[in-house]
C-alpha angles and dihedrals in degrees: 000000000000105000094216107024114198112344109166102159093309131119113320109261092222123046092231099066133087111219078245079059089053096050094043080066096040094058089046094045093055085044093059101050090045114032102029119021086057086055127032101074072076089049092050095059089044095055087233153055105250116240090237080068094053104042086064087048088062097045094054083059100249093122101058091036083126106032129079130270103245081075095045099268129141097225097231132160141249089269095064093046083053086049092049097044095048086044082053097048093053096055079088090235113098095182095070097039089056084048092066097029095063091046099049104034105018115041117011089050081076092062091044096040092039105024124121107233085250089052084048094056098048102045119019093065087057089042096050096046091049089251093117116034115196144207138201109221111190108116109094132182090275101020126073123138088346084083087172085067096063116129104189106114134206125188137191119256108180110289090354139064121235105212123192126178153084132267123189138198095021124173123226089006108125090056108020121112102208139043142213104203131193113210140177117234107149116119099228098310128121115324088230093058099041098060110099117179117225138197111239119191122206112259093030109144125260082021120110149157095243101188132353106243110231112207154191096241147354081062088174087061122093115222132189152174105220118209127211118195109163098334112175116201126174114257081238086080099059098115108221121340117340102251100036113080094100083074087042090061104042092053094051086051087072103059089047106059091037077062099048093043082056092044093046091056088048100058082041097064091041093052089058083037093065093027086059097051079049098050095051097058114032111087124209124161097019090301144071121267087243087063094063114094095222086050097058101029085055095049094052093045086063092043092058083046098058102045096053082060091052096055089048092052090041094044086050095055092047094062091031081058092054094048097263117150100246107170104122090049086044094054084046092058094042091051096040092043105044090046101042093053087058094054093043086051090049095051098040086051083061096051092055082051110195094357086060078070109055129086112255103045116108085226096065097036088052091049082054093050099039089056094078088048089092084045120039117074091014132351117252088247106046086053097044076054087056085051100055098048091065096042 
């Protein structure tokens, strides 16, 4: 069940991809059998992916797939960070996929999309070599995917901007170095038109880390909630227009959740991947579980399943990657995905029967991880809600 059997410089498996697509996944795919799988259970038991990791992540060239050359990118297109982000999945450790994935497609797309050139210049050559990891912070206590409802603040002070406020559940944000900040500063006019994204650096004062997040799953993930108490920061950092971060955002979600449909397919193959090699070998009742009919009729059932996913998040990127609005395709593979990953999780879990249970398996640890996948970057509901509005 190997989604891309044998490539070794021959014909791509799959229409949509370019032969520079198959040896993208080529490279991540040999990174992740020798550089994390060997390693993570480590990385687990830290909370984190140590920098030294990702440093080698950005000299292999992952971290600059989608941005030019001049900052030492490699221009490629939507379909490479969905090659990227499914290699990733399948590496069986969510925590350090979503790492990555945060850095690359989530955060430090703010600072390219909304960048001045001089903010380009400063920061994207340290973001794509690993030097400088990055974070979105946008979710708040009372603020998830309703980004209008957002409360931090942030008010002009002569050439700076005073923010106060608190972010929560935020990815990468015990250990990042730069941030990527919604703030409010209407005065009292429309919520989609008061929200500015600013770049925070670590260290900045009246900006802190104020707890660690300890969670059910991604444990090689740092969390955390940020706190700004009178955090000046120059008006220079403002990314993009004051009063237009809400669209910033909502752009960026795009690209996201196209990334964490294609991640979620990728810990999905990988988690029939390891059930039929489980299957096949453990015996009950005088035969193998592969020898009984519902075994395999269920596996094959989620296999159908997941590779019809895996068409829709490959067909989406293909026509993300030529300018078409796609937002309605992209809320239905963040939905389906998310979704799907869970019930193939579920059902590989019964077919270990009582070792799917136990800490140290890949198949618990990745039922843990999958569970945030209808949460995270936009609840099921809230995109089945984007869906029926353009049906």
């Amino acid at each position: 069940m190997n989604v891309h059997p044998g490539f070794a410089g021959g014909e791509p498996a799959s229409p949509f991809f370019s032969l520079e697509h198959e040896m993208l996944r080529d490279q991540v795919r040999r990174f992740v059998e020798e550089e994390i799988k060997p390693c993570a259970d480590a990385w687990e038991e830290e909370g984190f992916v140590p920098r030294a990791v990702l440093r080698r992540m950005g000299e292999l060239g992952f971290f600059g797939i989608r941005y030019p050359a001049e900052y030492g990118g490699s221009e490629m297109d939507a379909l490479a960070s969905v090659v990227f982000a499914e290699e990733l999945g399948r590496c069986t450790y969510g925590g350090v996929a979503i790492t990555a994935l945060v850095h690359t497609d989530m955060a430090s797309v703010h600072v390219f999309n909304g960048g001045s050139e001089a903010q380009r210049a400063r920061w994207l050559p340290g973001i794509i070599a690993g030097e400088v990891i990055t974070a979105v912070a946008v979710t708040e206590p009372e603020a998830g995917s309703d980004v209008k409802a957002i409360r931090t603040t942030a008010r002009r002070e002569g050439d700076s901007f005073v923010l106060d406020g608190t972010k929560l559940f935020i990815t990468n944000g015990v250990h990042a170095d730069l941030y990527s900040v919604a703030a409010k500063t209407g005065g009292g006019g429309p919520a989609s038109r008061s929200v500015t994204m600013f770049l925070v650096e670590k260290g900045t004062p009246g900006f802190r880390v104020g707890r660690e997040l300890d969670k059910h799953g991604w444990r090689s993930s740092d969390t955390a909630e940020l706190v700004f108490e009178d955090c000046r920061v120059p008006a220079e950092n403002i990314l993009g227009e004051e009063g237009q971060g809400f669209y910033a955002i909502m752009r960026n979600f795009q690209n996201e959740r196209l990334v964490i449909g294609a991640m979620a397919m990728g810990e999905a193959q990988a988690a029939l991947e390891i059930t039929l090699d489980w299957v096949r070998s453990r015996k009950a009742f005088g035969a193998t579980l592969w020898d009984k009919q519902a075994t395999r009729q269920k596996l094959a059932e989620l296999a159908g399943k997941v590779e019809a996913g895996r068409q829709l998040v490959y067909a989406t990127a293909w026509r993300v990657s030529r300018g078409e609005d796609c937002t309605r395709e992209v809320s239905m593979v963040k939905a389906y995905c998310g979704e799907l990953v869970n019930e193939v999780l579920y059902d590989c879990v019964q077919c270990h029967g009582g070792m799917g249970f136990m800490r140290g398996t890949a198949i618990e640890r990745m039922a843990r991880d999958v569970r945030v996948q209808t949460i995270g970057g936009g609840a099921t509901e809230v995109m089945l809600e984007e869906v029926a509005k353009r049906l």
